[in-house]
C-alpha positions as CSV (number, residue, x, y, z in Angstrom):
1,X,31.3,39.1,116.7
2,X,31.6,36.8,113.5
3,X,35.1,35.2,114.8
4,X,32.9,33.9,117.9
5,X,30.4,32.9,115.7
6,X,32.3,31.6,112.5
7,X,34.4,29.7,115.7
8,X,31.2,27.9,117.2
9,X,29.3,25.3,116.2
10,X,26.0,26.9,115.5
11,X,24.3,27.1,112.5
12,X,24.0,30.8,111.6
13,X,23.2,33.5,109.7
14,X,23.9,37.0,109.7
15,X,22.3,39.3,107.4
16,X,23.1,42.8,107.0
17,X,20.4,45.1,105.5
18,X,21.1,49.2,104.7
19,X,18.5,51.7,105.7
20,X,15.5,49.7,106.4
21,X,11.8,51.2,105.4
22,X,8.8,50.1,106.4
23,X,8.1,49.9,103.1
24,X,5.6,47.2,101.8
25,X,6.6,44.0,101.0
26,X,8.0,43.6,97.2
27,X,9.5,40.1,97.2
28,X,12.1,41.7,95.1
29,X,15.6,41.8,96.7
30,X,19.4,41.3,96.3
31,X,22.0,39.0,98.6
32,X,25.4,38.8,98.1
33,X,28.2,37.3,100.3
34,X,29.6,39.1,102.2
35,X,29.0,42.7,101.1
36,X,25.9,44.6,100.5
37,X,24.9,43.9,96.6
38,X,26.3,47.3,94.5
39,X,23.9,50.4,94.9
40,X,21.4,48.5,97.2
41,X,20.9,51.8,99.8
42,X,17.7,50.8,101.5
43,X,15.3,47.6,102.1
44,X,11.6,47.4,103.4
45,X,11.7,45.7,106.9
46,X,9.3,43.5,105.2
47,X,11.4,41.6,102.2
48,X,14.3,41.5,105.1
49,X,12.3,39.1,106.8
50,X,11.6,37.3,103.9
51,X,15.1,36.5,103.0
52,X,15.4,35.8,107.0
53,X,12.5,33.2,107.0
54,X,13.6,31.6,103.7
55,X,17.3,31.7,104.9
56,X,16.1,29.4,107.3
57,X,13.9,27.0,105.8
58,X,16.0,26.1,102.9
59,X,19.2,26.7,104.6
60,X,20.7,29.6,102.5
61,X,23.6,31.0,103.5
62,X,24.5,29.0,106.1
63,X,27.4,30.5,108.2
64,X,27.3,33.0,105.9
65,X,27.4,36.9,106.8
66,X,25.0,38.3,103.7
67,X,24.1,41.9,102.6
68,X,20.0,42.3,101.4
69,X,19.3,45.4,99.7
70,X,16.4,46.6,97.1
């Protein structure tokens, strides 16, 4: 899945999260290329779609894959 991506020409994100929660939105969250940041186990659904949104408007991360954890 990333080769087809990483071989188009769309602008894209992927972001990998661990166990999501539906946990209440904290604001406070990890990213790190590539990989999942060190002992970042679970993520509320909520700050996911945080990073998500602000991924997009200020173009983090583009063609990136990214790992968001607590």
């Amino acid at each position: 899945m990333e080769r087809i991506f990483a071989e188009s020409r769309l602008d894209w994100t992927m972001v990998r999260p661990p166990e999501l929660t539906n946990g209440p939105y904290t604001g406070k969250y990890r990213v790190r290329e590539g990989h999942l940041p060190a002992l970042g186990f679970k993520i509320s659904r909520a700050n996911v779609a945080d990073y998500m949104i602000k991924a997009v408007e200020h173009h983090l991360s583009s063609r990136k894959v990214v790992g968001v954890s607590n």
